[in-house]
N, C-alpha and C positions, 0 to 999 in steps of 0.2 A: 575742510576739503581733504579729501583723501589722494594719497600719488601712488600710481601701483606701481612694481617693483618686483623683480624677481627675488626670491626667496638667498638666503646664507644660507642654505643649505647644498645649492648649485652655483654657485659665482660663477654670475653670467660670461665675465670675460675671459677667465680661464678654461671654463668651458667650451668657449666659440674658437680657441687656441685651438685647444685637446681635438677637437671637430677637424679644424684646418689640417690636422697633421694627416690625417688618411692618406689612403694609396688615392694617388691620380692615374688614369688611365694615359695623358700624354705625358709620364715620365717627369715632368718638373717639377722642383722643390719648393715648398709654400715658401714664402718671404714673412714672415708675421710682423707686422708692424701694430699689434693688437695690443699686446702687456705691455703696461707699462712699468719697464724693467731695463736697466742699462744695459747696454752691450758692450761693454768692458766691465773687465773682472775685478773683484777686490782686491785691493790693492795690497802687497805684500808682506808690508808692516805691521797690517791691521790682524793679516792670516797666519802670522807668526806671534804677533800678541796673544792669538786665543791658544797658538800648541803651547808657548809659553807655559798658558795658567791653566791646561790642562795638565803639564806636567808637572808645575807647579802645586795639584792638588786641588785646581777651584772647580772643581764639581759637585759640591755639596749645596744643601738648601743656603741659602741668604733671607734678609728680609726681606719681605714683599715688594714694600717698595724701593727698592735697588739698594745696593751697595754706596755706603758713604763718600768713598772715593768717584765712583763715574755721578752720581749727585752732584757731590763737589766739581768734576770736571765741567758737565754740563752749565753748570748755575755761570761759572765762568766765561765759558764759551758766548753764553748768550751775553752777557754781559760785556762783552767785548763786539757782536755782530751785531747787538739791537742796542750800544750804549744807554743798556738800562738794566741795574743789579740786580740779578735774580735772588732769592732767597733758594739753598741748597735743602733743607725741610720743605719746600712748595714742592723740588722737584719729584714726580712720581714715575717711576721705569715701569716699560710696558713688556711684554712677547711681540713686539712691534705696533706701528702707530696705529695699527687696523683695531686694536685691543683697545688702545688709548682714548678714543673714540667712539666704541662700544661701550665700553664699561663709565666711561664719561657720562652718556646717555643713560644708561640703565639706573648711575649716584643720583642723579638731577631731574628724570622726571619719571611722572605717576602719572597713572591712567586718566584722563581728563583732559593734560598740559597737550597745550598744540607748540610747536616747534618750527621755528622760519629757515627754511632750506634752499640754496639755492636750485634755480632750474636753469638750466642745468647745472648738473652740479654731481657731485658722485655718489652710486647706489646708497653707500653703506649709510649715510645720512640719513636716510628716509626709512630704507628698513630697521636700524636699529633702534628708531623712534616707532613704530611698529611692535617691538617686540617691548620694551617697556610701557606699552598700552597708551602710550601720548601718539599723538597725529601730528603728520609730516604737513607744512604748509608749503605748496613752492613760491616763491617770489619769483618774479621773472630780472632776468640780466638784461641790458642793451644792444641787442646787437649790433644798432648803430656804431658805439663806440667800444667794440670790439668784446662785445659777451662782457661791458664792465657790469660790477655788481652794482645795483640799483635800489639805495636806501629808501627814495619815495616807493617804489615798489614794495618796499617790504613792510614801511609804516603803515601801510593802506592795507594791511592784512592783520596787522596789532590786535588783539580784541583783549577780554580781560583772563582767560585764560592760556596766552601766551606768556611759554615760562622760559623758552632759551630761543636766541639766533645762531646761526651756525654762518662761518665763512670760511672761505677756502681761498687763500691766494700765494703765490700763482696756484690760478685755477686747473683742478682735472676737470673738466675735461678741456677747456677754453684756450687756456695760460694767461687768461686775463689776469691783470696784481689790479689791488684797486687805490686810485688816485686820493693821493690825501684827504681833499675834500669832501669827497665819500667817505671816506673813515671818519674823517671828525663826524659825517653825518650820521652813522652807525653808531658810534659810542654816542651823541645825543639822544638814538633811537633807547640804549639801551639803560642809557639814565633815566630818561623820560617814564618808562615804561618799567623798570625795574628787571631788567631780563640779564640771566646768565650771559657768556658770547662763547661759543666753542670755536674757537680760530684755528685750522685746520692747515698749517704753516710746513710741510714736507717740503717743498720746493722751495724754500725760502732761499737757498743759495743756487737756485737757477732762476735769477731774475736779470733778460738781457736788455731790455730798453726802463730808466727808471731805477730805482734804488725800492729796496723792499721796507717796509717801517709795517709792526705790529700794533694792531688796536690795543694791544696792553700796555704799549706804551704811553698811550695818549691819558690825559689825566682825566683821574677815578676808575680807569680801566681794570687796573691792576687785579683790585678785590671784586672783578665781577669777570674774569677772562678768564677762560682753560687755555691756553698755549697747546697745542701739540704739534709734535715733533720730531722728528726718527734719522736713521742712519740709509736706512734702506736705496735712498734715491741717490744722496747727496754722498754716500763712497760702495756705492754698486753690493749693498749687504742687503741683496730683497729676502734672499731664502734666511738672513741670522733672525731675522726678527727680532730687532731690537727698537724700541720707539722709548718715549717721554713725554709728560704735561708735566707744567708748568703749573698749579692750582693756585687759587683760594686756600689756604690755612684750615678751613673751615671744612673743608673737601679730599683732605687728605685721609682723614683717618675713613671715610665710608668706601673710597677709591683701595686702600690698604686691605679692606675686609672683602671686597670684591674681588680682587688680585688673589688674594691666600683663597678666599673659595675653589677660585677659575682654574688659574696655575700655579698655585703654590710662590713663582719667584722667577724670575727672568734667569737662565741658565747664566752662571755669577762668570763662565769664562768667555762667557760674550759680551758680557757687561766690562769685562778686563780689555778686550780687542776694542770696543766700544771706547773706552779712555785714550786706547793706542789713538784711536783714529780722530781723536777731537786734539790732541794734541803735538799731533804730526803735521807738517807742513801742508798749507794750504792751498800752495803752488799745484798740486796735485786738482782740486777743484776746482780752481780757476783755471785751467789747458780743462778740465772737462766742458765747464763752461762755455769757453770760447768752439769747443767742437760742437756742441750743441745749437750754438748761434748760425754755424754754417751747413749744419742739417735743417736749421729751420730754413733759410735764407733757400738753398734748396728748393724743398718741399714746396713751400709756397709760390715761388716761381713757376715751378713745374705744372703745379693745382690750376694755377691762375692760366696756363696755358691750353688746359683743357675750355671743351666750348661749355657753358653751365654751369661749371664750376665757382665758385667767390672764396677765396681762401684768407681773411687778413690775419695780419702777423702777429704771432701772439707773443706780448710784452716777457714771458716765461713760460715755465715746468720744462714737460719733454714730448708736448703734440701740439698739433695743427688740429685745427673744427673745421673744414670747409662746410659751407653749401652749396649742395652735392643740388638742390631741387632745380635748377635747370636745365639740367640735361634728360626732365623729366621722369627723373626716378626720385623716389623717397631714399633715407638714410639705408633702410633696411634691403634695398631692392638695390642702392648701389655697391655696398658690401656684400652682398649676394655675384653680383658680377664680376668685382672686383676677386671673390675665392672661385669662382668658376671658370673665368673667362684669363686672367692672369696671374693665378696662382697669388695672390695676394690677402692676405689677411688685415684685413679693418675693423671695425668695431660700429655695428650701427649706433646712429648719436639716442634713437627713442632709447636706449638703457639707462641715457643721466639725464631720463625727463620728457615733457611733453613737446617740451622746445626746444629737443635737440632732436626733432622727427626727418628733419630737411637736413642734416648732416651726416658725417660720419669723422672718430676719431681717428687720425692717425698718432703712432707713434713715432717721433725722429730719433729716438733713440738707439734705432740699430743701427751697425758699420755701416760706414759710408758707403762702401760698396752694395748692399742689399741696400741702402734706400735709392739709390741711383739708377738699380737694376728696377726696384719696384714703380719707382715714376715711370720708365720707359716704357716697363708694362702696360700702370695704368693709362698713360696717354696712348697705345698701340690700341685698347682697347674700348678705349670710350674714343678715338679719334675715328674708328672702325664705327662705331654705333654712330655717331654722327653721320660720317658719309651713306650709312643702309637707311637711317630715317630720310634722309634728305630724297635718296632713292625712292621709296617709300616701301623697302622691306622691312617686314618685321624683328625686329631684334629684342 
């Protein structure tokens, strides 16, 4: 089964961004609730860490795969958030997690391997199995129980050229995390079947209903799970590009030679700000945390007031899924209205998949005030289309 995709060469949501910003005729300023990207700034410590070890002198090549100190930090850190010892040699440092990911996919499979992805689920998935000539398989999630990820789903697509699963939680686009039970059932899947797991963990510390627990945890995971995992979300560093996996032993060194190909080395005084921020108070992510909880809490309320709308709450990351299909538009046609009619920027859901055709991404990531401004929009607007249908003009 093939899942089509827009190309990396045009990143569809940055682009739908760069789109939204044009000159409007009625003067209003786009709201973009599109990228997903914090709206608080990096935090101080972390942006004096890196003038530091510029002036410090760390501008020079490093190893490929990171500096033995932020290795060191990292192995730590996880070891203290997932109470489970990481090995500091597994860890491999990215140009952020988008590389981590990429280049994960490009070590692990060959033209033939098909690849379990979720749907929805995020672009880069599917296209970067695409580009190392393995085929993207979707699995479907539950909507029922809230976009969770769905291991019968995924068994039932197993054949004998399936060579890795991929998961994501908290999910982009969803915020689904997935319940224990489901993991144990995943790592069965992957025993069962002998399959790599590329667990796709960015949000791991924006998990608000629930506690987050990684498939590598769970036993025999270890030796058959890439971990990835970056700074970007969790202390507002999108533009540093800094990410991590977590490897197999076995997979470091071909990850190493992909790395010195691609980028030579993760710039060593971001990798320095990088250490600042994993070992700087925590307190700082937790007040993000909890500000996130009340942009969701928000969002969803406000969703759920629209008429058509179905928003449920997503257990983490930094967006809301609604479906948007009863107010009788598709994903695409309500993001459409929503940048024309209220100056609002969404993300149609057909980009992470087949089964995200009936939604559309929001992001709660921006100030309070643009998401508050943005619901009033949207509800002005689609509370407007409802009274012209009802009339029976066309809108």
């Amino acid at each position: 089964m093939r899942s089509e995709g827009a190309p990396l060469d045009n990143e569809p949501i940055l682009a739908l961004a760069s789109r939204a910003d044009g000159p409007r005729a009625d003067g209003r300023r786009v709201i973009h609730l599109d990228v997903g990207e914090p709206g608080w700034d990096t935090p101080a410590h972390i942006r004096e860490a890196a003038k530091d070890a510029i002036d410090g002198g760390a501008t020079r090549y490093v190893k490929a795969t990171g500096t033995p100190e932020l290795r060191q930090a990292i192995a730590k850190n996880l070891g203290t958030r997932l109470e489970e010892p990481a090995d500091p040699d597994c860890v491999v440092v990215f140009p952020g997690a988008k590389a981590a990911i990429f280049l994960a996919i490009l070590a692990t499979c060959s033209p033939g391997d098909e690849v379990l992805v979720p749907d929805p689920g995020y672009p880069l998935f599917a296209e970067a199995c695409r580009i190392a000539g393995a085929t993207p398989v979707p699995f479907s999630t539950s909507g029922d129980s809230g976009h969770q990820p769905n291991a019968a789903a995924a068994a039932a697509l197993i054949t004998p050229r399936t060579r890795l699963l991929v998961l994501n939680a908290p999910s982009n686009p969803t915020g689904a995390i997935i319940a224990g039970s489901e993991l144990e059932a995943f790592a069965g899947l992957a025993q069962a079947h002998d399959l790599l797991v590329l667990s796709d963990e960015i949000y791991s510390q924006f998990v608000f209903d629930g506690v987050h627990r990684s498939i590598a945890q769970l036993p025999g995971m270890g030796d058959r799970t890439i971990l990835v995992d970056g700074f970007s979300k969790t202390y507002a560093m999108t533009g540093w590009r800094l990410g991590y996996a977590v490897v197999p032993r076995r997979l470091v060194e071909p990850l190493a030679r992909l790395l010195f190909a691609s980028a030579s080395c993760t710039a060593p005084f971001i990798q320095a700000a990088g250490i600042r921020a994993l070992e700087g108070s925590e307190g700082w992510v937790e007040a993000r945390r909890g500000e996130l909880i009340r942009h969701r809490d928000l969002a969803v309320e406000a969703l759920n007031a629209i008429a058509g709308v179905k928003c449920p709450r997503p257990a983490g990351a930094m967006y809301v899924f609604p479906d948007v299909s009863g107010t009788g538009l598709d994903g695409d046609a309500f993001a459409e209205r929503a940048l024309t009619d209220a100056a609002v920027s969404l993300v149609p859901g057909s980009l992470f998949g087949a089964r995200g055709r009936a939604h559309v991404r929001i992001s709660i990531a921006a100030s309070l005030p643009d998401l508050e401004e943005a619901m009033n929009r949207l509800h002005a607007v689609f509370a407007r289309t409802e009274v012209d249908n009802a009339g029976g003009a066309s809108t």
